[in-house]
C-alpha positions in Angstrom: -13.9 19.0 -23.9 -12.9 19.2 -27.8 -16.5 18.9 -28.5 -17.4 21.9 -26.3 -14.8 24.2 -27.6 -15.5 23.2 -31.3 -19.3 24.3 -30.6 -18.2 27.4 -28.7 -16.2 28.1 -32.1 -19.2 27.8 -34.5 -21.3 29.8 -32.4 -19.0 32.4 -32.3 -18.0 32.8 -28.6 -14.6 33.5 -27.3 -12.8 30.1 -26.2 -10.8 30.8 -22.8 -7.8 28.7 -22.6 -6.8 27.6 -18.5 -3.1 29.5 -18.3 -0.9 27.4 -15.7 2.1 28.5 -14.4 5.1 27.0 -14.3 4.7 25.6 -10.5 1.2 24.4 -11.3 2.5 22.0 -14.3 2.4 18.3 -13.0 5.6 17.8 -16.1 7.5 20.1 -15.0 7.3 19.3 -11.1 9.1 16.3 -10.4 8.1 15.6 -6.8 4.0 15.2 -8.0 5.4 11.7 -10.1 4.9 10.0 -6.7 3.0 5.9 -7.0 3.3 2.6 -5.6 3.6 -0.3 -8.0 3.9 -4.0 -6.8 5.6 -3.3 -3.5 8.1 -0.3 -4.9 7.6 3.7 -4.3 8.7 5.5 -7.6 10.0 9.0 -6.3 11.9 11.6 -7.9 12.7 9.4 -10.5 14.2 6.4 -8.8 12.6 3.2 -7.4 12.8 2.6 -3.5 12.0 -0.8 -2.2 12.2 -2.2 1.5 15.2 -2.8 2.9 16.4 1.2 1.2 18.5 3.2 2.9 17.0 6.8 2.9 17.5 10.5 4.3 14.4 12.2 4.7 14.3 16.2 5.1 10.6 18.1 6.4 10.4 21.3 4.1 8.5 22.4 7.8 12.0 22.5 9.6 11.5 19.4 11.7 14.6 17.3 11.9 16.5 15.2 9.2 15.7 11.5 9.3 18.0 8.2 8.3 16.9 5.1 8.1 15.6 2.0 6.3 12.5 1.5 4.5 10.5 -1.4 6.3 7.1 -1.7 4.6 5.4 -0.1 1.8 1.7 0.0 2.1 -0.9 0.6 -0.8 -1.0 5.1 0.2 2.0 5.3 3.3 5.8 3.9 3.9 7.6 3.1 6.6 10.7 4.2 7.5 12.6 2.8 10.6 14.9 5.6 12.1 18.9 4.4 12.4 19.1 6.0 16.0 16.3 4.8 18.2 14.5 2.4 16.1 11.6 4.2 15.8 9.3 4.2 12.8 7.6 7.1 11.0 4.9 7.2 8.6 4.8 8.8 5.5 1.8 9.3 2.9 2.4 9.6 -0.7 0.2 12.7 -0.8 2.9 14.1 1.9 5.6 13.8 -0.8 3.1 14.8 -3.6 2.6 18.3 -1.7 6.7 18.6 -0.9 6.1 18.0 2.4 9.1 15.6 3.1 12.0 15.3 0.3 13.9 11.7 0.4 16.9 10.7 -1.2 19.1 7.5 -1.1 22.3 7.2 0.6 25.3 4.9 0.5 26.0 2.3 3.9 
């Protein structure tokens, strides 16, 4: 890409730099810092392993969710609802788009 700009330069042609806003920049948005590494999820900067207690909010208005982390695959979780035992599953690219917003909680 240097190389292209560096030749546009020489020949004289305008160089048009990509403008990103703010919500665009991945350093700025905390929530697109979303991977799995040996068994873990690294999410808003803190580590969540099985056995984590979590509340999970939909940004679409569906209903909050506690419960425990029960497996964490190589692209999903799994989350097994406190209530009725029920599991969901959630994608990282879910999280990466703001979809669902988790946090820890205290027993």
């Amino acid at each position: 890409m240097d190389d292209l700009r560096v030749m546009l330069k020489v020949s004289g042609k305008p160089v048009a730099k990509k403008q990103m806003s703010p919500s665009q920049n991945p350093m700025l948005d905390s929530s697109s810092d979303v991977r799995i590494e040996d068994g873990r999820l690294w999410y808003d900067k803190k580590w969540y392993q099985r056995n984590s207690m979590v509340q999970v909010d939909n940004k679409e208005g569906g209903p909050r969710i506690f419960g425990t982390i029960t497996n964490i695959g190589n692209q999903e979780i799994w989350i097994k609802r406190s209530g009725d035992n029920t599991k969901l599953r959630i994608y990282i690219s879910q999280f990466q788009k703001g979809k669902y917003v988790m946090k820890k909680r205290t027993t």
